[in-house]
C-alpha positions in Angstrom: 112.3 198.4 116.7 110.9 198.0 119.6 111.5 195.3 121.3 108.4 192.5 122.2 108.4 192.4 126.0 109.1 196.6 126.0 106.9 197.2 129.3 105.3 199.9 127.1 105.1 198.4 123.9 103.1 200.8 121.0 102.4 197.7 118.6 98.8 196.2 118.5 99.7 193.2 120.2 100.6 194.6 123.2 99.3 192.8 126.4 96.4 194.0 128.8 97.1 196.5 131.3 98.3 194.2 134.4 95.7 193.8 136.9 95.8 196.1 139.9 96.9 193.4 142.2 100.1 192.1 139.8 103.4 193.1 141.3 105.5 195.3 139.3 108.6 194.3 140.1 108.1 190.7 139.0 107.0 191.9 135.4 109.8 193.9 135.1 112.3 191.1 136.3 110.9 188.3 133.8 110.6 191.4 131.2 114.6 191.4 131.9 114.4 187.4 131.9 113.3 187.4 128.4 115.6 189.7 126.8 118.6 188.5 128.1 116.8 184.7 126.7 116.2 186.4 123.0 119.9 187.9 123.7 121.7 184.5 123.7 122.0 184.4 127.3 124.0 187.7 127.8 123.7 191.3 127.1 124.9 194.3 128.5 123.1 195.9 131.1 122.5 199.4 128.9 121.1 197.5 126.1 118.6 195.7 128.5 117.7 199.3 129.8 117.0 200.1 126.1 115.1 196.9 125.2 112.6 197.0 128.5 112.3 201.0 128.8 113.4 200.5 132.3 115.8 202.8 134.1 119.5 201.8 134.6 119.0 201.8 138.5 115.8 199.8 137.9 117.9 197.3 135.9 121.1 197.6 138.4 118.2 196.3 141.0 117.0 193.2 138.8 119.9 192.1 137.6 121.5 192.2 141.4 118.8 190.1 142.7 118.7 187.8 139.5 122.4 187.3 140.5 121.6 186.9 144.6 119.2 183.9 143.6 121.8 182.7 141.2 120.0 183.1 138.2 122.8 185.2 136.3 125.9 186.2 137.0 127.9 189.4 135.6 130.8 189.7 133.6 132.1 193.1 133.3 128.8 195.2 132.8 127.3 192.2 131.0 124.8 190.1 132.7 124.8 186.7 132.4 122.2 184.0 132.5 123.1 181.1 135.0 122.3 177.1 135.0 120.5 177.4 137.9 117.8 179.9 135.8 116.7 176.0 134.6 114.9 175.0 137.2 112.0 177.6 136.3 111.7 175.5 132.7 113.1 172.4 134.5 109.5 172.7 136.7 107.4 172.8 133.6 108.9 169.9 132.3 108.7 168.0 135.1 104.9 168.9 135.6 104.2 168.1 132.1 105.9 164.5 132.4 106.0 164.1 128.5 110.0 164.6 128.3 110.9 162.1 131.1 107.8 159.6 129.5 109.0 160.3 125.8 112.6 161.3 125.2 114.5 158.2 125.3 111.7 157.0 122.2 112.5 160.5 120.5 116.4 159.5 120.9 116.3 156.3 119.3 113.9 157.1 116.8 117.0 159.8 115.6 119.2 157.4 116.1 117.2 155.0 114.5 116.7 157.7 111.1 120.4 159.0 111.8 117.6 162.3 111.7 116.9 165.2 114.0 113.8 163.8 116.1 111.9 166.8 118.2 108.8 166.8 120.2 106.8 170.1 120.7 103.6 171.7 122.3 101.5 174.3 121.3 101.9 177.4 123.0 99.0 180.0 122.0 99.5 180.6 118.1 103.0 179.0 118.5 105.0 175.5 118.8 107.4 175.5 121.6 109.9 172.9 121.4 110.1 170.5 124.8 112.8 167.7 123.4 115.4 167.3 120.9 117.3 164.9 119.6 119.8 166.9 117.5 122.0 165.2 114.7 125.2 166.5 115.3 127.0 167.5 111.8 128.2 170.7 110.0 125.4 171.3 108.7 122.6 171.0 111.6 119.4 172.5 113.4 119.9 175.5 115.6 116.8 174.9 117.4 116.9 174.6 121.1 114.3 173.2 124.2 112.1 176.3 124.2 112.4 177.9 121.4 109.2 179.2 120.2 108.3 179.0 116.4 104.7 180.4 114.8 102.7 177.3 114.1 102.6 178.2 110.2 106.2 177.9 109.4 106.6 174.4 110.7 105.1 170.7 110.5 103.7 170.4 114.2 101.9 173.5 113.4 98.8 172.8 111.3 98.3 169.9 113.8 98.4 171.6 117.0 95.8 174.3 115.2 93.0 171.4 114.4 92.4 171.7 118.0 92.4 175.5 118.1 89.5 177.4 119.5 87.5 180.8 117.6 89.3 182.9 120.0 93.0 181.4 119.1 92.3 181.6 115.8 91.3 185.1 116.0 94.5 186.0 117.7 96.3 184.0 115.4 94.7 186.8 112.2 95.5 189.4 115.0 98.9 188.0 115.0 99.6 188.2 111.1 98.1 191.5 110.4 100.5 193.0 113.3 103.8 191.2 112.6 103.7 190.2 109.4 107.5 189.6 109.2 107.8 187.4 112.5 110.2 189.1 114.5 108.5 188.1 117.3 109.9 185.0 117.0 114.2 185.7 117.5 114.5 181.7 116.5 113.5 182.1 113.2 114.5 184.3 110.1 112.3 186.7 109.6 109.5 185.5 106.6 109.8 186.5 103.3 107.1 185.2 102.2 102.9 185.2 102.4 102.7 181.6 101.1 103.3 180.1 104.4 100.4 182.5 105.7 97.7 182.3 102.9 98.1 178.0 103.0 97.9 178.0 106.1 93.8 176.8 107.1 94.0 174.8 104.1 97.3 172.7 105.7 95.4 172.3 109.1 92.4 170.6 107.5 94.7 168.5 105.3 96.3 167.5 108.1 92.8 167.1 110.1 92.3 164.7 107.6 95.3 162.4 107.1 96.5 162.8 110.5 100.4 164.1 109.9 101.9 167.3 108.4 104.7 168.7 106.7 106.8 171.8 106.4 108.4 172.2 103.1 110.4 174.4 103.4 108.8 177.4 105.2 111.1 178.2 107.8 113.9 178.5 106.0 115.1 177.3 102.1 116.7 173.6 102.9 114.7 172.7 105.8 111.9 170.0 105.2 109.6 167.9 108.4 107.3 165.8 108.7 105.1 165.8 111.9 102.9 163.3 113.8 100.5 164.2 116.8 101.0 162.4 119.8 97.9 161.5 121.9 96.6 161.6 125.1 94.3 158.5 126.1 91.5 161.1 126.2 92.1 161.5 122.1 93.5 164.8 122.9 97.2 166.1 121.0 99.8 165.9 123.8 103.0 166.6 122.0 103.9 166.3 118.5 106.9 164.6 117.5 108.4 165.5 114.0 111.7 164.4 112.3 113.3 167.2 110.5 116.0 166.9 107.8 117.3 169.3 104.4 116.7 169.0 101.2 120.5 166.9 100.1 119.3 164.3 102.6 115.5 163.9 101.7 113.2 166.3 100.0 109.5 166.4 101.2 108.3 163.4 98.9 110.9 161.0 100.4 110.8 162.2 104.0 107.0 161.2 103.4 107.6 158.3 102.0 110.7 156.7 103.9 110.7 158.2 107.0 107.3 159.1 107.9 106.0 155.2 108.3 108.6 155.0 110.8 108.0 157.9 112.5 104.1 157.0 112.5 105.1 153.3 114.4 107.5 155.4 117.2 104.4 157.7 117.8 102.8 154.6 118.4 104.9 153.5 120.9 104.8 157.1 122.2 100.9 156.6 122.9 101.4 153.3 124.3 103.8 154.6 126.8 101.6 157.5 127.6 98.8 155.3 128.2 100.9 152.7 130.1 102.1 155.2 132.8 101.1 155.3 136.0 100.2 158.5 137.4 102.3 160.4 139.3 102.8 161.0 143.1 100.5 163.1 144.9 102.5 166.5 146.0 104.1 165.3 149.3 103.6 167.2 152.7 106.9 167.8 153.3 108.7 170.9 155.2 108.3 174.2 152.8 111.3 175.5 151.4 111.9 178.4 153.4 111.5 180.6 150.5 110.2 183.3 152.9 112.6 183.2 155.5 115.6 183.3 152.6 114.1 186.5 151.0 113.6 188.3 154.4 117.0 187.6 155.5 118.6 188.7 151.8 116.5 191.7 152.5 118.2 192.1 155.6 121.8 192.0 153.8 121.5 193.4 150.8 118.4 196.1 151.9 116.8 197.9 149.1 119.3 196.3 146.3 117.5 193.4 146.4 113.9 193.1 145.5 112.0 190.5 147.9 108.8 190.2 145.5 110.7 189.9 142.4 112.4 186.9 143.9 109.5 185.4 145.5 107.6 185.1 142.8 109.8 183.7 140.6 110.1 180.8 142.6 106.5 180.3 142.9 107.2 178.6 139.5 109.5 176.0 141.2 106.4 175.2 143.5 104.9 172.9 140.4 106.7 169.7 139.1 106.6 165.9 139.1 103.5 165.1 140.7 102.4 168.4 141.2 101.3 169.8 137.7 97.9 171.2 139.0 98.1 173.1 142.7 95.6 175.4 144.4 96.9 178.5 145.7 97.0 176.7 149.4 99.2 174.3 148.4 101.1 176.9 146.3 101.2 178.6 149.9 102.9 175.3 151.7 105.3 174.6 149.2 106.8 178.1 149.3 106.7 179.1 152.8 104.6 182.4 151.5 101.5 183.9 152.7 98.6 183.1 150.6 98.2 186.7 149.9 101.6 186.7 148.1 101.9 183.6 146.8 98.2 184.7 145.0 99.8 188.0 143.8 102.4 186.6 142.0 100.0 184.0 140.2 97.8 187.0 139.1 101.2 188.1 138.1 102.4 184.9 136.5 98.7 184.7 135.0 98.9 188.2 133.5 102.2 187.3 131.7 101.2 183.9 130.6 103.3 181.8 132.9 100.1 179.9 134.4 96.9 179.5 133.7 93.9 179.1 135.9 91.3 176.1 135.8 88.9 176.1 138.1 90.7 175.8 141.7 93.9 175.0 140.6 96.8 176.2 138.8 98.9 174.9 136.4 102.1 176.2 134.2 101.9 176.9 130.6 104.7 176.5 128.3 106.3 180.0 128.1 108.1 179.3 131.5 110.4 177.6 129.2 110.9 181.6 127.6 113.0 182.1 130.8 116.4 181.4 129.9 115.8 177.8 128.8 116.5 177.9 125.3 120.0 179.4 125.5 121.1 177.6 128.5 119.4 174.4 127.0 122.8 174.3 124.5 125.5 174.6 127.4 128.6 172.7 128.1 130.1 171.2 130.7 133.1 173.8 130.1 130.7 176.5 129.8 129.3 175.4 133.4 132.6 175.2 134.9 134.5 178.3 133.7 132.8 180.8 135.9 133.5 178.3 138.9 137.2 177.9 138.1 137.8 181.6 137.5 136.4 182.3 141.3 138.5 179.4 142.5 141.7 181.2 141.4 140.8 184.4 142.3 141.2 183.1 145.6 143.9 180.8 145.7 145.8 182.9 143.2 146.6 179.5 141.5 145.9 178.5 137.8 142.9 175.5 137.5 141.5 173.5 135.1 138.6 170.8 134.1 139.6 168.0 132.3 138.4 164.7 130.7 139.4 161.5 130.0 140.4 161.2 126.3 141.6 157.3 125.3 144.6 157.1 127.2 145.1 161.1 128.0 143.2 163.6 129.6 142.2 166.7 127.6 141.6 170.0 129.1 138.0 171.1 128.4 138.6 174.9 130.6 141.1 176.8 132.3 141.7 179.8 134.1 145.3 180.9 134.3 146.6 183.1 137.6 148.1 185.4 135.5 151.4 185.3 137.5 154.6 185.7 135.5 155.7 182.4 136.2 152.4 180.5 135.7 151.0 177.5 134.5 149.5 177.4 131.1 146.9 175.1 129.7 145.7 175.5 126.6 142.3 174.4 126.3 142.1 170.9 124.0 145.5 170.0 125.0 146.2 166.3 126.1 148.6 165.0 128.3 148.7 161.7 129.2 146.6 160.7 132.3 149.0 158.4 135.1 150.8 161.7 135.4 148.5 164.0 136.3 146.3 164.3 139.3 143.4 164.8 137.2 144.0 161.6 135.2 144.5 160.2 138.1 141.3 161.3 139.4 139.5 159.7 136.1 141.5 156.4 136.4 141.0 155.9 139.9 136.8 156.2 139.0 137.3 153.3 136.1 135.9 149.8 137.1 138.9 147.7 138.2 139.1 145.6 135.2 139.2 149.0 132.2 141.9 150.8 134.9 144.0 147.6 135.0 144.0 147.1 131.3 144.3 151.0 130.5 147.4 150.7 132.9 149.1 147.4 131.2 149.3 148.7 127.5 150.0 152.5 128.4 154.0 153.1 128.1 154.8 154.6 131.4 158.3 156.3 130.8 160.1 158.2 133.0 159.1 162.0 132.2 160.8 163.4 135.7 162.7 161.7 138.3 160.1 161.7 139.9 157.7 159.8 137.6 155.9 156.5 139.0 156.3 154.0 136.1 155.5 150.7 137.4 151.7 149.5 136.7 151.6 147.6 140.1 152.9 151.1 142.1 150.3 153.1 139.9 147.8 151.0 140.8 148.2 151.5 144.5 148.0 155.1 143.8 145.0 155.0 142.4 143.4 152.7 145.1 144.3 155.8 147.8 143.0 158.3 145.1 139.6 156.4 145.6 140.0 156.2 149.2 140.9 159.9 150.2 138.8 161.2 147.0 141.3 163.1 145.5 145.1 163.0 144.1 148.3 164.6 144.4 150.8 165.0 141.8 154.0 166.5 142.7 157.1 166.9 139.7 156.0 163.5 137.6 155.0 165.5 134.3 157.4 168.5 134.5 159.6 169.3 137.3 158.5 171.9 139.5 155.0 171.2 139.1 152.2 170.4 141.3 148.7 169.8 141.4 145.8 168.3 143.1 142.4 167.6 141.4 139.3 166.0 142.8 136.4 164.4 141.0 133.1 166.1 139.0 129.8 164.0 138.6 127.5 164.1 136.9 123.3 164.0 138.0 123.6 160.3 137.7 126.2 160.0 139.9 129.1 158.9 137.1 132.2 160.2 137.2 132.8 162.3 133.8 135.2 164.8 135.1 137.7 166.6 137.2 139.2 169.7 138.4 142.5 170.7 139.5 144.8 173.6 141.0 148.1 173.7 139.7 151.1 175.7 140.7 154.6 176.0 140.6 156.4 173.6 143.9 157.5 176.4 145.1 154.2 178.5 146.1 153.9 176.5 149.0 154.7 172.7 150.8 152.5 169.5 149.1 150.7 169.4 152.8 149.6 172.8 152.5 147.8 171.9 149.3 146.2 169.4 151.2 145.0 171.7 154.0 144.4 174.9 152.3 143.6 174.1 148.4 141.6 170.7 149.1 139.1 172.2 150.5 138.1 174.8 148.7 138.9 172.5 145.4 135.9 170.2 146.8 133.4 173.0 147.6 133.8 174.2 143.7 133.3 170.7 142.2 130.0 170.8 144.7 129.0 174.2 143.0 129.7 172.9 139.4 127.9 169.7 140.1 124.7 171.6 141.6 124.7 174.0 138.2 125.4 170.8 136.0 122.8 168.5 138.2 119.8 171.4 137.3 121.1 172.1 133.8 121.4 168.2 133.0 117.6 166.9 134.0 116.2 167.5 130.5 119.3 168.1 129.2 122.5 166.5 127.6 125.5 168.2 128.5 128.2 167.6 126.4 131.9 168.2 127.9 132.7 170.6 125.4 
């Protein structure tokens, strides 16, 4: 099959030629973007040569430059989509303000139903998720920020259409007639059915009428919503927030009937809030980024390996945000450091491939940005974050390292990368040991407010596992006053003779402490004060490198440890 963002794609909803002044490089890099996205975040570097029609030396040249900015990484010859990638979708968001103004009401409200809560937008003949608020069981949703689903197969669908225009509509007919199956649409099982097709004008003037829809079942057997539009103060839809459920929890009658009321008040609140808000801050005149001068000089390095208009365009996105959802092209221009002439070429780029529209003077970004990695990063984990991070840090110490959290009383190893000596230190991830013996417990303790260290401390039984073990509270506690002081901690022989570590502390975008890694080794490999000189140092500047990727990943995200 071939695939939906081919550059030559034969099916009769192919795009538009690109305009004459659109940059081919930067279409083929987000044609690369998206099917690494529809991959799961990885895919080898043949199979993305296959899936765009590019040539390998074509892809060798994207995915090196994706991997210069930091946007993937490669494993083997698979590439690999990075955390950083999420400022792209992390710029829509911000722009769009409904997230930051409307998450932590979607949150309770799941909390609240003990339901999956989600808010979406319409994106052309689609719904593209911006917020969830997933129930985590067994059985659960698989639907992540960004995922795109055709308006017909769900409950914010028929509302988002009562605002469609004769031309959407028409594309939408254009749209069935061409893939009638929806494998344009990788979240979804493929349709097996007309019914959700044939109903579908009917549902959007129902729901016209009563002002809420439902999906019973359309997307796949099991899966029932209800939906409730969200509006501007203009009247306008701004989001829609649905709560979702299956069929052994609620069927459509009593989702309508128990929860929908409640979801009705919380949209309330929603509108309230949206009305209540002040606006946002004008787009300060600060310093640009120096976008221009990075690109030229990674030319410079890398020569023609790395493509300089691939990468400046991309972050033309990262020129919108908070405060800065509509921008002319000047201001486009300041914020990137880029000539107007390029920064325009890459929004008749962006604007070709539906990544911004045009109104009037101004630009603004249109949902699909989030189609640029966001979905699969969207489910990462702290571990997931770290791994690559810890498997560079022993490559060059040659030492074996870990991240670990605090679990009651222990600490419980979330990743690891062994040395691969043959005498080496292994870690199994999920294994616990307990924390006053190991630097990174000691790490976690020593971040505790006094009061929850001091009574962790008096009802742990601190025995004597070396000779070396500290086992009196009041000496502990000492410890773990210099641990806070110097910012890091030193075990040497107090869980297992012969070993020695030293960890320092991960936080998170809030500032919290909610993890730390270490570099452990056998006493032997070299003198405690060397660890201090040599290790400590490069122990740090990887916690700074997993707290950038986990500060981007975690503004519109929750990153669980594990």
């Amino acid at each position: 099959m071939t695939s939906p963002h081919a550059l030559t794609p034969a099916d009769p909803m192919a795009a538009p030629a690109p305009p004459e002044e659109a940059v081919a490089p930067l279409i083929r890099g987000i044609a690369v973007l998206r099917e690494l996205t529809d991959a799961g975040g990885r895919a080898g570097l043949s199979d993305l040569g296959r899936a765009t029609g590019l040539a390998r030396a074509t892809i060798d040249r994207v995915t090196g430059t994706l991997a210069h900015m930091g946007y993937m990484r490669m494993d083997g010859s698979n590439a690999v989509l990075a955390p950083r990638l999420m400022e792209l979708g992390n710029a829509y968001l911000a722009a769009l303000r409904f997230p930051a103004l409307l998450s932590a009401h979607a949150d309770a409200l799941a909390d609240q139903l003990d339901e999956s809560v989600s808010l979406a937008v319409a994106d052309g003949d689609g719904i593209r998720f911006i917020h969830q608020a997933i129930r985590r069981r067994a059985l659960s949703l698989s639907f992540r920020i960004g995922d795109l689903l055709p308006a017909e197969r769900t409950a914010p669908g028929p509302l988002l259409a009562t605002e469609w225009s004769a031309e959407e509509w028409a594309r939408w007919h254009k749209r069935q007639a061409a893939d009638p199956e929806d494998l344009g649409f990788p979240a979804v099982p493929p349709r097996s059915h007309r019914t959700a097709t044939t109903a579908f004008e009917e549902r959007v003037e129902r729901a016209r009428a009563q002002g809420w829809a439902m999906d019973d079942q359309l997307i796949e057997p099991g899966l029932v919503a209800a939906a409730v539009p969200v509006r501007a103060p203009d009247g306008r839809i701004a989001c829609v927030a649905s709560v979702v459920s299956h069929t052994s929890r609620h069927n459509a009658d009593s989702l309508r009937d128990s929860l929908l009321p409640r979801l009705r008040t919380a949209v309330t609140v929603m509108e309230r809030k949206l009305a209540d808000a002040p606006p946002p801050e004008p787009p300060s005149k600060s310093t640009p980024v120096g976008l221009a001068t990075w690109t030229s000089v990674s030319k410079q390095e890398l020569g023609g390996e790395f493509i300089e208009s691939l990468a400046r365009g991309l972050t033309v996105l990262t020129a919108f945000g908070e405060g800065r959802a509509e921008l002319t092209l000047t201001e486009v221009a300041e914020a990137t450091g880029l000539s107007r002439a390029t920064a325009r070429r890459a929004l008749i780029t962006l604007g070709h491939l539906g990544h911004v529209t045009l109104h009037g003077r101004v630009f603004r970004l249109t949902p699909r940005v989030l189609a640029l990695g966001f979905p699969p990063l969207s489910k990462t984990t702290l571990a997931r974050i770290a791994q690559p991070h810890l498997a560079a840090l022993t490559r060059k110490v040659e030492d074996s390292t870990s991240l670990a959290v605090l679990a009651g009383d222990d600490v419980q190893c979330a990743a690891s990368v062994a040395a691969g000596r043959i005498m080496d230190v292994g870690i199994a991830v999920g294994a616990r040991v307990p924390a006053h013996v190991t630097s990174t417990g000691r790490v976690l303790l020593a971040g505790l407010p006094a009061e929850e260290r001091t009574a962790r401390l008096a009802r742990v039984r601190m025995g004597a596992l070396t000779a070396r073990t500290v086992t009196r509270p009041a000496d502990l506690e000492l410890i773990l006053d210099r641990v806070c002081e110097d910012g890091y901690a030193l075990v040497d022989e107090e869980l297992e003779e012969g070993l020695r570590s030293i960890a320092v502390p991960v936080h998170g975008r809030d500032g919290s402490l909610i993890a730390a890694i270490n570099v452990t080794m056998h006493s032997g490999r070299r003198p405690a004060a060397e660890c201090v000189t040599t290790i400590l140092p490069e122990l740090r500047a990887t916690a700074v490198r997993i707290e950038g990727d986990l500060h981007v990943t975690g503004r519109f995200v929750r990153v669980p440890a594990v």
